[in-house]
N, C-alpha and C positions, 0 to 999 in steps of 0.2 A: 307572303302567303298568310290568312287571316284565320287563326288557330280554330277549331269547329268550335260553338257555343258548348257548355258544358262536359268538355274533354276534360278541362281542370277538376271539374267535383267528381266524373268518374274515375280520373287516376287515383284521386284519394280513397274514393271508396272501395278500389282493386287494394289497395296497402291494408286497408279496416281489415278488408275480409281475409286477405294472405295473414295478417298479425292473428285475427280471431278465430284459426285452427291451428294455431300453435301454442303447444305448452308453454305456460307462463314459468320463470322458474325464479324463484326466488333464493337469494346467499342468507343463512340463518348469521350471519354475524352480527355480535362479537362472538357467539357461542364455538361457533366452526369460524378458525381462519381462513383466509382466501389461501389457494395453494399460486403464489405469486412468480415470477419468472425469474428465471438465473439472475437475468440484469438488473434487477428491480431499481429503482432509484427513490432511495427512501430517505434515509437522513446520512448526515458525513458525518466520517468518525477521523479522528486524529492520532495519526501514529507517533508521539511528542520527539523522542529518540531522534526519529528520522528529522526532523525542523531545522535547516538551518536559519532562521529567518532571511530567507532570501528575499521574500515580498511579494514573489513573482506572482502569488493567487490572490492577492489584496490587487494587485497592481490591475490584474485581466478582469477581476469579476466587474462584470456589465452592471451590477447592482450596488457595488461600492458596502456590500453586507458582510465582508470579514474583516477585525480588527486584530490588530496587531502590535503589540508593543515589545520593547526587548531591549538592553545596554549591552553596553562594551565590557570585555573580561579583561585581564594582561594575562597571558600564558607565559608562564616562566619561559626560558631558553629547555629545550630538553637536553643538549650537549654542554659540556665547557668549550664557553667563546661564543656559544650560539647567541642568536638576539629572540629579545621575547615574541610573542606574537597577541594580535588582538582576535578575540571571535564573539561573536553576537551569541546572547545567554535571552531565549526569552521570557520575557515574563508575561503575557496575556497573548491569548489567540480566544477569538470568540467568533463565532455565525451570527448573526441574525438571520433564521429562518421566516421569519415574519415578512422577511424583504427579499431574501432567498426564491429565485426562478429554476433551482435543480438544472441548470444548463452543464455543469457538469465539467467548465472551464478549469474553476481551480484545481479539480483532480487530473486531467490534461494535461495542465501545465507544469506541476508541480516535477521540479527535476530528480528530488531524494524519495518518492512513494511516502511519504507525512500524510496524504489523504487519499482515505476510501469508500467507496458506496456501502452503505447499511442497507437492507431492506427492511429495517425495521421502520415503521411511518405511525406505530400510535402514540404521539407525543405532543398530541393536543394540549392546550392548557385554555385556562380562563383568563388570563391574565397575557396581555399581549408584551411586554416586559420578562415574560418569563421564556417567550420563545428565544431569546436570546443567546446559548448554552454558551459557558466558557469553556477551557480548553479540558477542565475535570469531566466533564459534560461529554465531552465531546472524546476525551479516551475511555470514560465506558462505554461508549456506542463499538468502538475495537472490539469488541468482546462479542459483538455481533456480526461482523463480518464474516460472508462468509469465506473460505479455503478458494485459492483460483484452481478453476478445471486443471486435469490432468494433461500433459502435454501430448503431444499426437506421438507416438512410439517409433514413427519414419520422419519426427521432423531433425534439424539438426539440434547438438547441444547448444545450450547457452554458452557465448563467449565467457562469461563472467568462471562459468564454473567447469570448462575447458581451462583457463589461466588459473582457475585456483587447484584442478586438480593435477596441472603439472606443477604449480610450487610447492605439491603435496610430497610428489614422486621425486621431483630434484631433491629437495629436502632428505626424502628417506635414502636417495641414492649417497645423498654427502654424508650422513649419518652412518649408514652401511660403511663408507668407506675409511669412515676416522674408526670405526670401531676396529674392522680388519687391518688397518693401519696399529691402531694400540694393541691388539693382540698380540702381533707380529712382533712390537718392540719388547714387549711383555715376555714372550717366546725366546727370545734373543740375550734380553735381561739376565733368566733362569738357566738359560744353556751354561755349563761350566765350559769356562775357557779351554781350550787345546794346546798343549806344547807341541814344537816341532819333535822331531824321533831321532834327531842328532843332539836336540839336548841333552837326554835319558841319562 
């Protein structure tokens, strides 16, 4: 079917005229911030604590833009007899945002929570070298993270803090019971002996 001559310049000038009765509105920023979305995805902050250097977000990022470096420690034996152990201490983690696509893999993958979304995004610079932040960089952006949502009041508990709040209660239960245990010997201790009534 051979499209009517001039349908094209009128659909456009139907769009001109729907756009040219609508308020224009303009964002006064920098002065007013944008009021931005829960999700926002703005720069990654680094929780260092949590790092084991496992690799796993160097390994998946699609942009080969986190670096990572890190040696070997010796952990003493913690018992007598024990054997030592080795663990990764790191020493550099860096972004390049410059080469950074915000896909959002690293924080995905990441198995200890070591990274999270900032909404903060004004972090322009003039110097393309400088979008680079090392891992100091990158733990004060932590500081802007925000708190996650509240959890839903009918969902279930977390496993994590189901098992921790019974080795709270085990705990207090064995505690309770050495204590009522040492009373009793205590009790027992203090009680002045008895003679039988045929010794008298």
């Amino acid at each position: 079917m051979m499209p009517i001559p001039g349908s094209g310049l009128a659909k456009g000038l139907a769009v001109t005229l729907r756009t040219m009765t609508k308020r224009s509105h303009t964002a006064q920023y920098p002065e007013v911030q944008p009021q931005l979305p829960p999700r926002s995805r703005g720069v990654i902050g680094l929780f260092e604590e949590n790092c084991t250097v496992c690799m796993l977000c160097a390994r998946e990022c699609p942009d080969w833009c986190i670096y990572i470096d890190s040696h070997k420690e010796t952990v003493p034996a913690s018992t007598p007899g024990g054997r030592e152990r080795s663990r990764n201490v790191l020493d550099r983690f860096a972004i390049d945002f410059s080469l950074c696509m915000y896909c959002g893999i690293c924080i995905e993958v990441c198995p200890f929570d070591a990274l999270f979304w900032s909404p903060e995004f004004e972090y322009a610079e003039t110097d393309i070298h400088e979008l680079t932040h090392e891992r100091d960089k990158l733990r004060e952006w932590m500081w802007t993270v925000p708190a996650p949502p509240a959890l839903d009041p009918a969902a279930e508990e977390p496993k994590e803090i189901a098992a921790a709040r019974k080795a709270v209660e085990k705990a207090e239960t064995a505690a309770a019971a050495a204590a009522a245990a040492a009373a009793a010997a205590e009790a027992a201790a203090t009680q002045p002996p008895t003679t039988p009534e045929g010794d008298a």
